[in-house]
C-alpha positions in Angstrom: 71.7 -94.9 -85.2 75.1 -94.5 -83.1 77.5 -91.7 -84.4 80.7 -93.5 -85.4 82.8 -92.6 -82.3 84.0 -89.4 -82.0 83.8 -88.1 -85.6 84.1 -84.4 -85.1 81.6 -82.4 -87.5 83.0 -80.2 -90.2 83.3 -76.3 -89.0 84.5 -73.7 -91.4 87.0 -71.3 -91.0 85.9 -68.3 -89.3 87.1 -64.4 -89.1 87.7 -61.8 -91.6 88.1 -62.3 -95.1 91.0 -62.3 -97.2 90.4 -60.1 -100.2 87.3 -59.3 -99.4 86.3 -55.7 -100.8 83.4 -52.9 -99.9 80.3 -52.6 -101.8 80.2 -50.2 -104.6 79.2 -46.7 -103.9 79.7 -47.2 -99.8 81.0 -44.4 -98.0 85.0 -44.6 -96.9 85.5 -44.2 -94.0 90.0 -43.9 -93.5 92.3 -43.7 -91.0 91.8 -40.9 -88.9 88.5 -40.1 -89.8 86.1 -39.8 -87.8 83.3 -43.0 -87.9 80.6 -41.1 -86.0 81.0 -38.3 -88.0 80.1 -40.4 -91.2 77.8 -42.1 -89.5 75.9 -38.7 -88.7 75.8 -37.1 -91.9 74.8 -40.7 -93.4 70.9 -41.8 -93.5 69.6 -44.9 -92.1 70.8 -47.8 -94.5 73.7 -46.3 -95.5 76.4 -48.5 -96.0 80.3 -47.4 -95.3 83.7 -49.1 -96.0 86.0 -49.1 -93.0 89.3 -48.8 -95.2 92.6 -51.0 -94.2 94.6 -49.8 -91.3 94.6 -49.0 -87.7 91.7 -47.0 -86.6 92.0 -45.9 -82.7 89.2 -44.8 -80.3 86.9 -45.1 -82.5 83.0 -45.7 -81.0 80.4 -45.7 -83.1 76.5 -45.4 -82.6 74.5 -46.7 -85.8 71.2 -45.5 -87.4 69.1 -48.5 -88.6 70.2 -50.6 -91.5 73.6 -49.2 -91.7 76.1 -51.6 -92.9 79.6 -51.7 -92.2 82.6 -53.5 -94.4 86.2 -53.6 -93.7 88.8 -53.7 -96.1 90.9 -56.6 -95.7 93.2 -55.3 -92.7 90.8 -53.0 -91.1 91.1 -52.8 -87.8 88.9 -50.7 -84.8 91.3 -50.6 -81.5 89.7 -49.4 -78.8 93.4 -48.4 -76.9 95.4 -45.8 -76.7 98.8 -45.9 -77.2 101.1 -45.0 -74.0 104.8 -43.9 -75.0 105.7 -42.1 -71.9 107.0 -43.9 -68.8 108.6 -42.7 -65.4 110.3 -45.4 -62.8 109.2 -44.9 -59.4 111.5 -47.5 -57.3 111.1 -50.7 -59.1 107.7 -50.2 -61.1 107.5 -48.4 -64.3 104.3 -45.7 -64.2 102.3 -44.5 -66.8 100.8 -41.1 -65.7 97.5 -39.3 -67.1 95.5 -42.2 -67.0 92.2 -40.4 -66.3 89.7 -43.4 -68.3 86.8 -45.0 -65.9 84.4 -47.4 -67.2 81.3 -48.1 -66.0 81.8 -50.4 -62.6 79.3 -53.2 -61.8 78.4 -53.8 -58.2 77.0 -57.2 -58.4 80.0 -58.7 -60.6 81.5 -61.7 -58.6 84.9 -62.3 -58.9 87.8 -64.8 -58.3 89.6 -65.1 -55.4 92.4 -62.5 -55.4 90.8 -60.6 -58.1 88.7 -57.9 -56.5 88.9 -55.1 -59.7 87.2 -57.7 -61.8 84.3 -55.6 -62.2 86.7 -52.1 -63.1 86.9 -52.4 -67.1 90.0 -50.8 -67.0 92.2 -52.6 -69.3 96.5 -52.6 -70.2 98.2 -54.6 -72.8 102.1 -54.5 -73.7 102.8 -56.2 -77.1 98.7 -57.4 -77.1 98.9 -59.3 -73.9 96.2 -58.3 -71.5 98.3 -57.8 -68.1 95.9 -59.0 -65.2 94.7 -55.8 -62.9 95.6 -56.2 -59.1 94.0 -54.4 -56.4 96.7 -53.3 -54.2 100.1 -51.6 -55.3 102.4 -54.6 -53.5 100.2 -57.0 -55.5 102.0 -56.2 -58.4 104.2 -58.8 -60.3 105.2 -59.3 -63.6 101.9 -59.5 -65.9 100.0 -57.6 -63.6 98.9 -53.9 -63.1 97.8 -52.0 -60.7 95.8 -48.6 -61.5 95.7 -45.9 -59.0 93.1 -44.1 -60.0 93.1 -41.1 -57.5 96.6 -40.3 -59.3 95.7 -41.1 -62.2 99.0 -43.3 -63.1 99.1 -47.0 -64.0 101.8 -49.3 -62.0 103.7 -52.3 -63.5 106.7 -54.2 -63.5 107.5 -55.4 -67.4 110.1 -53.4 -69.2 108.0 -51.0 -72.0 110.9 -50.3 -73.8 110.8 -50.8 -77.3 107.1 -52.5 -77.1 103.9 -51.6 -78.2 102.1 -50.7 -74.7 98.1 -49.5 -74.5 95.6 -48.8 -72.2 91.5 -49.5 -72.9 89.3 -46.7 -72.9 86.7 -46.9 -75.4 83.8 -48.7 -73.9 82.5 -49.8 -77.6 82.9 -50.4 -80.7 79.4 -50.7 -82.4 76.6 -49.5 -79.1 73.6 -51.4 -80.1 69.9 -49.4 -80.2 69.5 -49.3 -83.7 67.8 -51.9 -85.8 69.1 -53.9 -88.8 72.4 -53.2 -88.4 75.4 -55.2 -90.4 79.3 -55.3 -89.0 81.5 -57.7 -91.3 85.1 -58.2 -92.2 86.6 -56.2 -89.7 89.2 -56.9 -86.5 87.4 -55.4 -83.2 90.2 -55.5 -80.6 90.9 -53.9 -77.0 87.8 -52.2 -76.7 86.6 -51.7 -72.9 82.9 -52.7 -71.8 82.5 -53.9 -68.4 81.3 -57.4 -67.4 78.3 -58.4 -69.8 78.5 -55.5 -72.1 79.8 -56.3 -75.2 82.2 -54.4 -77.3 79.9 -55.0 -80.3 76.3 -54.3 -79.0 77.5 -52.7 -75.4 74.6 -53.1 -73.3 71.5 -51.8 -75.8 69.1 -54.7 -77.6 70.8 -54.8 -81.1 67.3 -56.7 -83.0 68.1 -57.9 -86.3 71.7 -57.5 -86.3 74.7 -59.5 -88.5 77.8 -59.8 -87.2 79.7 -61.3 -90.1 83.2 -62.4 -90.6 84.9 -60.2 -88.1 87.8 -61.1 -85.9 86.4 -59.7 -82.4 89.5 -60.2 -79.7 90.7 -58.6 -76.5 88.0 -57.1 -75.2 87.3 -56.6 -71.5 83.7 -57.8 -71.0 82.2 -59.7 -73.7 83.1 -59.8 -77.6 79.7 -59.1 -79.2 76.0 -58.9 -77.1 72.8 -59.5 -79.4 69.1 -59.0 -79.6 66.2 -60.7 -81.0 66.5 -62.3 -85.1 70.0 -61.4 -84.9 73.0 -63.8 -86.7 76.4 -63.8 -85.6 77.9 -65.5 -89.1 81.8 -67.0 -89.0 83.5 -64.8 -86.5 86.5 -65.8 -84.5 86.1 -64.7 -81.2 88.8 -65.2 -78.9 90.6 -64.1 -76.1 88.3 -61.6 -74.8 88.2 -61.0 -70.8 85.2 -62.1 -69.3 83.5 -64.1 -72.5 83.3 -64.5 -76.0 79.6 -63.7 -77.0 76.0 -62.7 -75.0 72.3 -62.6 -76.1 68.7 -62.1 -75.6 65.7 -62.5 -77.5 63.9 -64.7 -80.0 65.2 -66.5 -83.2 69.1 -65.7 -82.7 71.8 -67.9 -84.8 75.1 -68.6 -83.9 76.5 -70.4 -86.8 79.9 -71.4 -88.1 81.6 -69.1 -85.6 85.3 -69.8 -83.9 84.8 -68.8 -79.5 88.1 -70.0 -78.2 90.4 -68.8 -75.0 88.0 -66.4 -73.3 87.3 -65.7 -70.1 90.7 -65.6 -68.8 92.2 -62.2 -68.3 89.2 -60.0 -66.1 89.4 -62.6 -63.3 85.1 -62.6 -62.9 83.9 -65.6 -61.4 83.3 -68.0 -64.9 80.6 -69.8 -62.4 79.0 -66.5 -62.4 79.0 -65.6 -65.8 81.6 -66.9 -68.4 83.9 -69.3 -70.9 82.7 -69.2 -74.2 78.9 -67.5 -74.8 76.1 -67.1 -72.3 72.0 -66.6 -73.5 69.1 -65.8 -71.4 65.9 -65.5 -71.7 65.5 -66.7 -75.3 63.1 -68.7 -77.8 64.4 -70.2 -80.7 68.3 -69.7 -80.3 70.1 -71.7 -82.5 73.8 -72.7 -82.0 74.9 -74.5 -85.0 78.3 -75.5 -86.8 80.7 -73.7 -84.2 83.6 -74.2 -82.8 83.8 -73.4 -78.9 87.0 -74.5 -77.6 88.9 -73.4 -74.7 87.4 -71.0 -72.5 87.3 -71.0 -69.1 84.2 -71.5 -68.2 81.8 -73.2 -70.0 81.8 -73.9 -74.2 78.1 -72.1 -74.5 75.8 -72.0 -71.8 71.6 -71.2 -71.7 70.5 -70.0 -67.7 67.0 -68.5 -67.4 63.7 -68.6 -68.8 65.4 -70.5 -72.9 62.9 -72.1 -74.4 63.5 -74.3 -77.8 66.7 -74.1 -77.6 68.8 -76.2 -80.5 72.6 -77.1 -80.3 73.7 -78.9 -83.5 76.7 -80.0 -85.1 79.2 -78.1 -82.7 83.0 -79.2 -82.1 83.3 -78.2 -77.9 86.8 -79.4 -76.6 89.0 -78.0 -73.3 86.4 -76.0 -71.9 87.1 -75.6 -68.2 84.0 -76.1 -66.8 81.9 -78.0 -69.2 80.8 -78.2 -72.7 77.1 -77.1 -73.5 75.4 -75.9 -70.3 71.4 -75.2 -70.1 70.2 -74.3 -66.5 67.1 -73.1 -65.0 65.4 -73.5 -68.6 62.8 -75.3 -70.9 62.5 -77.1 -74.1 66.1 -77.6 -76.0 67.3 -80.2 -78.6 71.5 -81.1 -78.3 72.1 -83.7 -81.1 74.9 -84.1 -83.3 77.4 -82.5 -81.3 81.3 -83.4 -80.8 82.9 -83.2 -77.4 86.1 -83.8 -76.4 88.0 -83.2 -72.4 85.8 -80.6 -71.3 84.9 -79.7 -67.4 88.4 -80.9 -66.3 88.5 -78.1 -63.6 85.2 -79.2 -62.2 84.6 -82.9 -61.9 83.4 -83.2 -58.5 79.4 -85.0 -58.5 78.3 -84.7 -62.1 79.8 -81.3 -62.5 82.1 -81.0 -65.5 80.0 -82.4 -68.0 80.0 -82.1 -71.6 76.4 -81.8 -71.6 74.1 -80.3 -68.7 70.9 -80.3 -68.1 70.3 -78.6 -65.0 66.7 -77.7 -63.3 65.7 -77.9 -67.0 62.7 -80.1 -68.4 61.5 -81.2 -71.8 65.6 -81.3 -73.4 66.4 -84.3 -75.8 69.4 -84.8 -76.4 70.9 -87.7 -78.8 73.5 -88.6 -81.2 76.2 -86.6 -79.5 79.8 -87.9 -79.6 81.8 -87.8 -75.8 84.7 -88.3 -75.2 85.6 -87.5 -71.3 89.5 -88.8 -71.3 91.2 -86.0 -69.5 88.3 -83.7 -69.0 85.4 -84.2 -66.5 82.0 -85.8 -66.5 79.3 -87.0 -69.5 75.9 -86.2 -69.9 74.5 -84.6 -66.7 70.9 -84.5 -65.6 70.9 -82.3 -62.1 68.3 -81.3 -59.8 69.2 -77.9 -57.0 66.3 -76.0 -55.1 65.6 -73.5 -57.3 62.5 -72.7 -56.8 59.7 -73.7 -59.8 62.4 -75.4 -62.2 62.7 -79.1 -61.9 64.2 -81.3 -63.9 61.7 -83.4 -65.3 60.9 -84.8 -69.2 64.3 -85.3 -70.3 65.4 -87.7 -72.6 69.1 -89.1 -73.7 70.0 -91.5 -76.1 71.3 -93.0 -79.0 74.9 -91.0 -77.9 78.0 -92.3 -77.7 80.4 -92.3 -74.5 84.2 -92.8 -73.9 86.1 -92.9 -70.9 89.3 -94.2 -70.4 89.8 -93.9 -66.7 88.1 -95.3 -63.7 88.3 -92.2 -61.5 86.1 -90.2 -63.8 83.3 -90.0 -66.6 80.2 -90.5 -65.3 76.8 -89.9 -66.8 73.2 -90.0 -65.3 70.9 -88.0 -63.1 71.5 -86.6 -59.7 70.3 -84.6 -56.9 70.9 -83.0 -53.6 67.0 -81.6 -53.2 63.4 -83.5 -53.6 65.2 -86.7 -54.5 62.1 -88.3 -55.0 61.0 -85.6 -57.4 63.8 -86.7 -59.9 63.2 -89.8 -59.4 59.5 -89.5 -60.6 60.4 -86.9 -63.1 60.1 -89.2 -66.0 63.6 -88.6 -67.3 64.7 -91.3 -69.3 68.5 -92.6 -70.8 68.2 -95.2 -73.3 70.0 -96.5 -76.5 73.2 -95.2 -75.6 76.9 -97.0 -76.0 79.2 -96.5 -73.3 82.6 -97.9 -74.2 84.9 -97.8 -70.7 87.5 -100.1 -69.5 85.9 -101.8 -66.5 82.1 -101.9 -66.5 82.4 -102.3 -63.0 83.4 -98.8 -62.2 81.5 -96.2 -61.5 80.6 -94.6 -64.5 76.4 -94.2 -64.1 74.8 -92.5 -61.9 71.4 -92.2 -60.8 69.3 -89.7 -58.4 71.6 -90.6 -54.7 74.9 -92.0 -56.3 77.8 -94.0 -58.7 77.4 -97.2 -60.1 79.1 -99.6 -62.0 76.8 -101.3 -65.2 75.1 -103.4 -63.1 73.9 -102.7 -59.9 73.1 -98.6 -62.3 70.5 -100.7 -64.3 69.1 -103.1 -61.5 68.5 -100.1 -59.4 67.8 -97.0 -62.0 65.8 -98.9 -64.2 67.6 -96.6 -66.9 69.3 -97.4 -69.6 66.8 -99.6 -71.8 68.9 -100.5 -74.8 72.0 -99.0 -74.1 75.4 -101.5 -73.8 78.2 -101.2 -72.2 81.8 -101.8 -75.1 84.8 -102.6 -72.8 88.1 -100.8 -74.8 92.0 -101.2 -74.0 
């Protein structure tokens, strides 16, 4: 049975709690304590409350089983605060910057962008200003750090602002096992590209990561390991992406990942947008919300096998919706899409759905919607090596597009043509409603096809109809 069109499923509101309160008998942690020093004198399993206010620098390294609650308002910020400011001809400086991150050789980055991989972050009333690479690259928004001197160039006015500079790498490092982090804000901390401000760049097994607001942060938001859960979070706005992971039986569920990817200026076709997993079995990615990142809404590359993506909500992604590349088995059903890949609709790029060099992935009963966004469901065969894309099924999903220069759906490949077409991938009982049937909205292992001539020549499409709409 067809979705009714376009009927987005029900996500709850994610992020801290109002109200919420610490379990009896934790350990209070206030403002200017020290967290690793509770942490320390703690045993494994103990369980502290993170009390409301601002708490700077803080980086903490957990025993297993501790558990961590915020007050309502509790906040870990990773920056420091800069009050001191010189003018040196037209740019403001900030001197004693003496913070250096762990730099990534093999990042790639955008063009004009070079420092991507430098974690070095700087923020003036919590707006990430983009880091430049030379000193006349500078422009309003921008910084450049000089980091033989030691000083930090820019152009916007400080005065009277709240200005702040990165420097811890983490908030929570992962290593330890059966570690909980709920109710708190986690904001301008400064990992590098794929470490994660919550987990940094340790396996973090059988984590939660509860009802925390996890924003700003250079590299990724949170990074997790093996039967983890990452529980109602709003993630948002962080540098490079939202959210990482590795291992067996991982949940993502009822979480907010919106607007990341933007400010470190890595290459989102390199890594990216909204969450990225590799190398997993059994991830689940249910009841989310993954709206605009740039990059892709979620995305499974290497070596995933039974993937399931249910009941997510992906809109104004820049590069597609739910991506899963060079992988195996995976179930996308139930899912909501709306103008996602509109930076990328060249071929079948751009599309809400993916499949690429993947084999054995159903997918059905998704709602599309491609009207100012990029391509639909996406079967695509590259050489890479041993992963083809064979055993794929789509159907009983629903399609809209509204325009005749865009929204295609269907298989395609520019290596062992013949290998996709024998690869027993198979669209069927699917409802495409389009203005013109005779556009080019199918396509099928060499090229675009109106209705027609797709199903006299693909042999797809067994049940499927074509709805013509104003």
């Amino acid at each position: 049975m067809l979705l009714s069109a376009f009927a987005a499923p029900s996500v709850s509101a994610a992020g801290p709690r109002p109200g919420a309160t610490c379990p009896a008998a934790s350990i209070a942690v206030r403002v200017g304590m020290s967290l690793q020093a509770a942490i320390d004198a703690a045993p494994p399993g103990a369980s502290f409350c993170i009390k409301a206010g601002e708490h700077r620098l803080q980086a903490a390294i957990p025993k297993d089983g501790q558990r961590f609650h915020g007050e309502a308002g509790a906040l870990l910020n990773g920056s420091r605060l800069i009050t001191t400011f010189s003018r040196q001809g037209r740019y403001w400086v900030a001197q004693g910057q003496t913070q250096r991150g762990e730099h990534g050789t093999s990042v790639i980055c955008l063009p004009d962008r070079e420092r991507c991989s430098y974690p070095e972050t700087f923020f003036i009333d919590s707006v990430a200003l983009q880091h430049v690479s030379r000193l006349q690259d500078v422009v309003p928004g921008s910084f450049f750090f000089d980091y033989r001197r030691g000083r930090i160039y820019f152009l916007d006015d400080p005065r009277g602002r709240k200005v702040e500079a990165g420097i811890s790498p983490y908030a929570f490092r992962g290593g330890a096992r059966g570690v909980l982090i709920e109710n708190l804000i986690i904001e301008k901390y400064a990992p590098p590209p794929q470490y994660g401000a919550v987990g940094y760049n340790l396996p973090s097994p059988e984590w939660i990561v509860r009802d925390n607001e996890i924003r700003l942060n250079y590299g990724l938001g949170v990074s997790i390991g093996a039967s983890s859960r990452v529980l109602g979070n709003y993630i948002h706005g962080n540098g490079q992406m939202g959210a990482g992971c590795r291992g067996e039986n991982i949940l993502f569920e009822r979480n907010e990942i919106a607007f990341n990817g933007y400010f470190s200026g890595v290459d989102p076709n390199w890594e990216g947008g909204g969450g990225k997993c590799a190398l997993t079995e059994g991830l689940v990615v249910r009841q989310n919300f993954l709206h605009h990142n740039k990059g892709y809404g979620f995305w499974t590359d290497i070596d995933n096998f039974a993937s399931l993506y249910e009941d997510n909500l992906v809109e104004d992604n820049t590069d597609g919706g739910i991506t899963h590349e060079i992988s195996f088995s995976a179930t996308i059903r139930h899912n909501t899409f709306r103008r996602n890949g509109a930076e990328k609709t060249v071929w079948l790029w751009g599309a809400a759905i993916l499949v690429q060099n993947s084999r054995d992935v159903e997918v059905y009963e998704n709602s599309v919607d491609m009207t100012g966004g990029g391509n639909g469901i996406s079967l695509v065969q590259q050489d890479r090596g041993p992963y083809i894309t064979v055993n794929n099924r789509v159907h009983a999903n629903t399609l809209f597009s509204a325009t005749p220069d865009h929204g295609a759906s269907g298989a395609l490949a520019d290596h062992d043509l013949e290998g996709l077409r024998a690869g027993n991938n198979r669209f069927y009982g699917n409802l495409y409603r389009v203005r013109n049937a005779e556009d080019e909205h199918w396509a099928w292992v060499d090229g675009f096809r109106g209705w027609a001539e797709h199903q006299r020549r693909s042999g797809q499409d067994s049940g499927s109809r074509v709805e013509i709409v104003n």
